[in-house]
N, C-alpha and C positions, 0 to 999 in steps of 0.2 A: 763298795759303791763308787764306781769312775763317774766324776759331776762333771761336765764340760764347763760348768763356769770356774771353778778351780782351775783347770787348763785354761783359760783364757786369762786369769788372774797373773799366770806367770805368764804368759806370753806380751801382754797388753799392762807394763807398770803402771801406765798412768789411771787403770780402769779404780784400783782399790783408792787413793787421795779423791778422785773425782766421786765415788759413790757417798768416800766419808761426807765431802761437801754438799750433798744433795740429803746428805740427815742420815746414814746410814752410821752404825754401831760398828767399831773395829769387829768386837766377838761375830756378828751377823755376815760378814764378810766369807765365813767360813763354810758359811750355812748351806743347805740345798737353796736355789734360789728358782722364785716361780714366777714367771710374768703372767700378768692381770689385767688383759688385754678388755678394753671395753669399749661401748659406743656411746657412752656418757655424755650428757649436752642438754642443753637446751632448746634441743631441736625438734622435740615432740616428743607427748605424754611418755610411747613408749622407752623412751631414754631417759627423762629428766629426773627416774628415780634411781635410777642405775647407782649412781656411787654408795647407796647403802649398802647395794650386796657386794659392792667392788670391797667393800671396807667391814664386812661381814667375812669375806673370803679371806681379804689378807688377816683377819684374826684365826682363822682356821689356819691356815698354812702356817704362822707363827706358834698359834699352841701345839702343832703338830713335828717345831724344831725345821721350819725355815724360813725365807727371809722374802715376802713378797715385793713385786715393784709394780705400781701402777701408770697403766701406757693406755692412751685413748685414739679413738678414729671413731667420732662420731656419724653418724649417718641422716638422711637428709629424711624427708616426708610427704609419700606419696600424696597423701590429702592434701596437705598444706599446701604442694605446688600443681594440686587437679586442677584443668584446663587451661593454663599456661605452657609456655613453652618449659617451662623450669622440670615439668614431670617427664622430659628429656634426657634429662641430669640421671635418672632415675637407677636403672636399669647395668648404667656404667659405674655408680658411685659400686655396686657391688663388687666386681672388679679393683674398682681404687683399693676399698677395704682391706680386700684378701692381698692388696698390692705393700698397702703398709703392716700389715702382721707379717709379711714375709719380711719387710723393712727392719720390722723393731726387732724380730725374734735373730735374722741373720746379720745384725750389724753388733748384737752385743746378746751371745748365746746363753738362753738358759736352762735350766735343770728340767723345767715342766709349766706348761701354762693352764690359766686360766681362761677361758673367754663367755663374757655376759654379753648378752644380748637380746632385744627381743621384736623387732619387725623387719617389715618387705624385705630390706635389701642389706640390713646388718647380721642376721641372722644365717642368711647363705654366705655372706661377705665373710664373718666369721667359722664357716664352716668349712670354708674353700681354703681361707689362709692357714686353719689348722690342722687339715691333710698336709697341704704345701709344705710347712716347717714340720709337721710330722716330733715334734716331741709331745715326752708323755702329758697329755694333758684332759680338759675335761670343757663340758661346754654346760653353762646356766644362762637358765632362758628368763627373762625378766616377766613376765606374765602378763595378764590381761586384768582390762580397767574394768571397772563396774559397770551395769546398765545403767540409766539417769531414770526419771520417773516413769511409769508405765512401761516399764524393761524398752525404755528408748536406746537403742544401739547406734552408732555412725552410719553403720550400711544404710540403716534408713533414709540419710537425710538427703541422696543422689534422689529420693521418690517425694520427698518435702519438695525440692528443689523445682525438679521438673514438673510438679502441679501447681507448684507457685506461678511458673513461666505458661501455666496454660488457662491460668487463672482461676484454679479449683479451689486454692487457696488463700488467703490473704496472709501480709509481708510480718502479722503479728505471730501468726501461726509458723510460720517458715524461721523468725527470730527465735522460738522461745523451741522449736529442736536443737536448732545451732545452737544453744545457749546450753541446752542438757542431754546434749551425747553424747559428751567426754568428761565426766565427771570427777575421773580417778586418774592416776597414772597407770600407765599399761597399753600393751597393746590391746587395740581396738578390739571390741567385744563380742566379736563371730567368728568364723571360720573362716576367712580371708588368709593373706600371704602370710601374713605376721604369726597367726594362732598356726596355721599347718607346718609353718616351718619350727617352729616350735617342737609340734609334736614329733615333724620329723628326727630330730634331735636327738629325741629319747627312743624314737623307736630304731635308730640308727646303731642303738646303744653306746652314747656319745656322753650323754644327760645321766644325774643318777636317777634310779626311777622312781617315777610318780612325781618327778618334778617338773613335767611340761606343763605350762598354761594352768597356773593357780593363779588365785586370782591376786593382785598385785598388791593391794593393800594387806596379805593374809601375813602372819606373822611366822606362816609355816615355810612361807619361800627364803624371809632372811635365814631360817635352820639350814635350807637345802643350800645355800650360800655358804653357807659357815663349814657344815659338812662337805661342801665342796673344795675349801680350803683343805682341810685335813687330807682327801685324796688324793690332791694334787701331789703333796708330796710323797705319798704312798705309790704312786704311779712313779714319781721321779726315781724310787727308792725300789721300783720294780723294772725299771726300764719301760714300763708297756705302754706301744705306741698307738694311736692312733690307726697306722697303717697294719697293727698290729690283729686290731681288732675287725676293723672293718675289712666288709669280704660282699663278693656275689648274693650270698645269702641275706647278709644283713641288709641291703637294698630291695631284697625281695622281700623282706620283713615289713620294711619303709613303706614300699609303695600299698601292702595287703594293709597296713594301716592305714595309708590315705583313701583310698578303696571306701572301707569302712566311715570315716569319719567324713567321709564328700569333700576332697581337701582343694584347695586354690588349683583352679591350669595353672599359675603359676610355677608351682610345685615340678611342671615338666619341663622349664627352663631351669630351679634348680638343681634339682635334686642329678640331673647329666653333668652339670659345671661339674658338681661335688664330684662326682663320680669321675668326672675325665681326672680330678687330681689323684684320686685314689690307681690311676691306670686301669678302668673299669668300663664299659659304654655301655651307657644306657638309653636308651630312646624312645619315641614315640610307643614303637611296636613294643617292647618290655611293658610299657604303663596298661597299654590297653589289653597287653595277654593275661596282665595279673587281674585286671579291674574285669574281664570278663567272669562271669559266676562269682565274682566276688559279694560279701556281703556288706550292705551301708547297713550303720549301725545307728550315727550320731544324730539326734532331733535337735540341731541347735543352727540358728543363722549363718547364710544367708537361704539354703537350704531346708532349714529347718525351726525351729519353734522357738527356742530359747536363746538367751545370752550363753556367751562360753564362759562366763564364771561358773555355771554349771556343770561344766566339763567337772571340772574337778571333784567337785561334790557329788558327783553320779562315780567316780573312782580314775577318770585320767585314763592315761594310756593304757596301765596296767589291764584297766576294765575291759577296755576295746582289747587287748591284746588276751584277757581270757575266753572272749568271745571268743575269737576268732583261732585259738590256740592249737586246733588240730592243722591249720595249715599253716603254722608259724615255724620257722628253723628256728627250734629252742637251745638248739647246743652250739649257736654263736658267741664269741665272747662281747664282754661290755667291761666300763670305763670301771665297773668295782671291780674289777678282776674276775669276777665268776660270769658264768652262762646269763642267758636271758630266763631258760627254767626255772635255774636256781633262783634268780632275781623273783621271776615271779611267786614261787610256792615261799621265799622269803617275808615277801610282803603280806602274805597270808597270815603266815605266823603270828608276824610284828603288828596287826591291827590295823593295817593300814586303810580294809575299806570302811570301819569300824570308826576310824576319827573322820574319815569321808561322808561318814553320814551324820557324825552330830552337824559338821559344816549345814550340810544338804537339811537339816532340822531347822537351825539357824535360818538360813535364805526361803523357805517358806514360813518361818513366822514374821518375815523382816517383807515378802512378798507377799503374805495374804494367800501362799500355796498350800496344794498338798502333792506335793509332787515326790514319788518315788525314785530310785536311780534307773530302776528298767523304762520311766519315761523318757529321760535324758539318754543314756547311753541302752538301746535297746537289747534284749536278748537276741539271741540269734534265730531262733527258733519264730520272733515278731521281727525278721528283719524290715528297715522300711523298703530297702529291694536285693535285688540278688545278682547283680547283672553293676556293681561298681558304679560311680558317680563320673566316669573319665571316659569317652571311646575318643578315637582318633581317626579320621575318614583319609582315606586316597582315594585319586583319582585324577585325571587330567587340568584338574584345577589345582590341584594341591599333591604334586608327585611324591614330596616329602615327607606329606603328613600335614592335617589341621586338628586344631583343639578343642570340644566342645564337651561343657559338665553337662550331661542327659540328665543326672536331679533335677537340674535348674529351667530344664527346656520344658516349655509346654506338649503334652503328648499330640496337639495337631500337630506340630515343626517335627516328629518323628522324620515323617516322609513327606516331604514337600517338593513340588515345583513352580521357582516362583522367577520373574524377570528380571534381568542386571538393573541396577542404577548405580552406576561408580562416581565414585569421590577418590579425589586426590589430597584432601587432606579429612581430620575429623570433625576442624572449624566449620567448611561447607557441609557436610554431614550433618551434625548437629543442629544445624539452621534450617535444615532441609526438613525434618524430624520435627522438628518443636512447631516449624510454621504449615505444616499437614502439607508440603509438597513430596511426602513419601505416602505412596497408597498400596492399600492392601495387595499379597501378593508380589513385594519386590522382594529382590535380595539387595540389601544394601550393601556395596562395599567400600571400607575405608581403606587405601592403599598409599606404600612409601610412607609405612610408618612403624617398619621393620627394623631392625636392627640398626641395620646401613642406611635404611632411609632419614629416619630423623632419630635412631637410641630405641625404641621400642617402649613409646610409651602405653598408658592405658587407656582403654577409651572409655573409660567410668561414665562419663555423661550422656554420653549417647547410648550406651547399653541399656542404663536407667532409663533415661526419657522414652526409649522403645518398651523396653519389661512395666513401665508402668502405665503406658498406656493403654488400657482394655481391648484394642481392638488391635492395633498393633503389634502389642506383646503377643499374639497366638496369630497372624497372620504372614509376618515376614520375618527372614532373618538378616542378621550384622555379619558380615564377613571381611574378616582385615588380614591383613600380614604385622598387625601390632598384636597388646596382649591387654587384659581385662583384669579388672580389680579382684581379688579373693573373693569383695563383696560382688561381683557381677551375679545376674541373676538373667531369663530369658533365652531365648534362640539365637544365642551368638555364638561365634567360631572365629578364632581366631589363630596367631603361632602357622600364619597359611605358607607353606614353604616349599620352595625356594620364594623369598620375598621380591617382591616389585622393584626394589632397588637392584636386585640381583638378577632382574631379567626374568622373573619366574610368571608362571601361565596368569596370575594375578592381575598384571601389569598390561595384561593383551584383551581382557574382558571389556566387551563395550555394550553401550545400551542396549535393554531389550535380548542379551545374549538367555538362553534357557536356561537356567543353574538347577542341576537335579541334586537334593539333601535325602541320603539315608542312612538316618544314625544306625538302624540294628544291622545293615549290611556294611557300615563304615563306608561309605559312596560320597563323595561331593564332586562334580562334573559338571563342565559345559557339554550341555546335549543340544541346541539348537543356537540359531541365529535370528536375530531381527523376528524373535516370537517362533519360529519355527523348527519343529524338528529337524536335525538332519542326524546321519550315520557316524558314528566312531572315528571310519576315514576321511568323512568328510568335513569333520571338525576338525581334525588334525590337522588336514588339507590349510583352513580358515586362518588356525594359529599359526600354523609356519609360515605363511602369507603375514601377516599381521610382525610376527617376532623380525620379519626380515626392513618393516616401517620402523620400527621400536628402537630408540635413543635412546642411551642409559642418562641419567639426571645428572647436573652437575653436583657435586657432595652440598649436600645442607651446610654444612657445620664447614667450615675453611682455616679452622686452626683449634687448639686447645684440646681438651680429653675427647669432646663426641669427635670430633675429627678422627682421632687415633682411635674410636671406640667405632665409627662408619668405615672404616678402612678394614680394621684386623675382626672385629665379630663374628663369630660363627653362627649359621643359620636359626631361628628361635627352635627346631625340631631338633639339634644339637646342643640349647644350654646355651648357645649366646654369648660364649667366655671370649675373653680373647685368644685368636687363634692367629699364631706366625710362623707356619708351616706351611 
């Protein structure tokens, strides 16, 4: 077994006195050594529990004969900074992340890591840095938090929010969901960034399996901790990498499970970063070929019925991925050393959907249910569709590609033709929206708020305030060059690229332009002007005219990370990484 921290040992004397000083044991010096990379903090629910399985892990890796060190890079929170400028931060802190796991792992090398995590942007952050460093390692995903009373979730409170602002509801009623949608620690309790990246994880074959998105209080995640320690060093003591395991196929695995489960747009800014590190590309057009005939599976928020603590109790990924198993690359490898098959008919064996269901027993007598797991995670045979929850449209408005979850749209918004109202930021939008000077029949668009524009933040509020509006939500849609909450819900499209900051057809739409939407032909278009039809060339004709008026903005941001993150970002249809080529 060649350890590269042993070679570093002789090269670097000063490393073995400094480590004794930081608590380490002469004997442990010797040892395989594994870093315990995490996002631990006080920074939200989904992190503040994180050091027990950091401290679960490093007991696995020692009873397993080596010697953990634990390294953090906490991450920040979407929620906590929605509708402020701070959800700017957002999008680049994923970046930073992968920026320091390259830091800590190449400034003092080790045998094999560890990395926990469990939302938006620590999770890919995590996933990025540990292609990048590429030792043997393993990824545990910290889980999700409980529902509060009446299975109150988070996503909900975007629709608390904006009936409070329209006066449907009153400030006691709007206090007392804030008060109980975040009950547990864990990522937030649907299908949003945080639970799909998650799942992507394990279906990446990164995660051991059946360990995505339990629910965070359970006592079975600190085991999947613990046994994650032990592999680590069995990975170290096999060499097997990362780069090892993942492949073309195992992405096409990923995405036939996002398919299935209705997973975040988000997901198509990560899951390409991920992939550029792997030397891999994947895009728009990859997401929408698998998601086409694909089957949704999962009944659970924003999407669907239930909280995602039921994920698990209906059987996790494993279960989605038996569904769906005739179109799954089963002879991939994963982070135990064997196949995904093998993983799965393992699981079988070992009882795994067997302790899933005493769970799922539990949470309806603790809920007042009866709910089996074919409610939760559906057969295939009851898919809730068949046609993936992801298409991506081209068209003269979006040459690169736009993003739109069809679960979430209302079936009028299929095909629509409805009039420009552009906004230049989502503050004037949102104000537009809440005080009914958006009427039936627009297309709203929020632009320069891409990548390069201002970070790429979310437009959570305004998606809400539209999807809950009765008459709104089935009448118009959201159109940005920004991106949208896991939880978003409604007729919105967003990831519109090339962005407004970048001079793209976004940027050149003005009032009253004709915007044609058709999700099952993947179409989004300017087709008229000023209310009226005109020709193909003669829109074309409109916008070269127009693009030849068009000023590029001076940069938002004039110093610090979004500066260097508005400069170097690559397109939202490419992942959004940074790019210096």
């Amino acid at each position: 077994m060649d350890l590269v921290s042993q070679k570093m040992r002789t090269l670097a004397p000063e490393l073995d006195p400094l480590r004794i000083g930081t608590g380490w044991k002469e004997e442990e010096l010797a040892l395989p050594q594994i870093m315990i990379e995490s996002t631990y903090g006080d920074s939200h629910p989904g992190s503040g529990h994180l050091i027990s399985l950091v401290e679960e892990a490093k007991r696995g890796v020692q009873e397993a004969g080596g010697k953990g060190a634990k390294y953090f890079c906490t991450d920040i929170c979407d929620g906590e900074s929605q509708g402020t400028d701070g959800i700017n931060y957002s999008l680049a802190s994923r970046e930073m992340i992968a920026n320091m796991i390259e830091i800590h792992e190449n400034a003092t090398p080790f045998d094999g890591g560890i990395f926990i995590s469990s939302c938006d942007k620590g999770m890919p952050g995590n996933l990025i840095g540990m292609a990048r460093v590429n030792i043997p390692s393993l990824m545990v995903t910290g889980g999700t938090m409980s529902a509060g009373p009446e299975l109150l979730t988070l996503e909900q409170l975007g629709m608390y929010s904006a009936k409070f602002e329209r006066g449907e509801i009153d400030e006691k009623k709007l206090n007392w969901a804030k008060c109980n949608a975040c009950p547990s620690c864990g990522a937030c309790s649907f299908i949003g960034t945080a639970s799909t990246m998650q799942i992507m994880a394990e279906a990446l074959g990164l995660s051991l399996p059946g360990s995505a998105l339990l629910p965070a209080t359970s006592p079975d995640l600190k085991e999947y901790a613990h046994r994650a320690g032990v592999q680590a060093v069995a990975l170290a003591k096999m060499g097997l990498k990362p780069r090892d395991i993942v492949t073309m196929k195992s992405f096409e695995n990923a995405i036939l499970v996002h398919a299935a489960i209705s997973g975040s747009t988000n997901a198509l800014l990560h899951i390409p970063a991920i992939a550029h590190e792997y030397g891999i590309e994947i895009n728009g057009e990859t997401f929408d070929r698998l998601h086409r005939g694909a089957r949704y599976l999962l009944d659970v928020r924003p999407s669907g019925k239930w909280p995602a603590e039921f994920f698990y109790y209906a059987g996790g990924v494993p279960a989605i991925m038996e569904e769906i198993r005739d179109v799954l690359h089963l002879d991939v490898m994963t982070v135990t050393g064997k196949t995904l098959g093998e993983n799965l008919d393992a699981l079988k064996r070992e009882g795994f959907y067997e302790k899933c269901q005493r769970w799922l027993d539990k949470a309806n007598e603790k809920y007042g249910l009866k709910l089996v797991r074919g409610d939760i995670i559906r057969p295939a045979e009851r898919a809730l569709g068949t046609d993936g929850s992801i298409a991506v449209l081209y068209g003269n408005l979006a040459p690169e590609g736009a993003v739109i979850k069809h679960t979430a749209c209302p079936q009028e918004m299929f095909t629509a033709l409805l009039k420009a109202r552009p906004f230049d930021s989502e503050e004037e939008c949102l104000d537009a929206v809440l005080h009914h000077r958006v009427q039936k029949g627009d297309a709203v668009f929020i632009r320069y708020e891409g990548p390069k524009g201002s970070g790429m933040p979310e437009m959570f509020y305004t998606s809400e305030a539209i999807s809950s509006d009765p008459e709104l939500g089935r009448s118009i849609a959201l159109i940005t060059d920004g991106r949208f909450s896991g939880a978003s819900t409604g007729p919105v499209i967003g990831h519109c690229s090339p962005e407004a900051a970048a001079g793209g057809p976004i940027a050149l739409v003005e009032q009253d332009d004709l915007i044609e939407i058709n999700i099952m032909e993947r179409r989004l278009n300017i087709v008229g002007i000023a209310g009226e039809r005109r020709s193909a060339e003669e829109i074309a004709a409109v916008l070269e005219e127009r693009r030849k008026n068009w000023k590029p903005r001076p940069l938002k941001y004039k110093s610090g990370v979004l500066r260097m993150f508005s400069e170097h970002a690559a397109s939202p249809m490419e992942g959004a990484y940074l790019k210096f080529d």
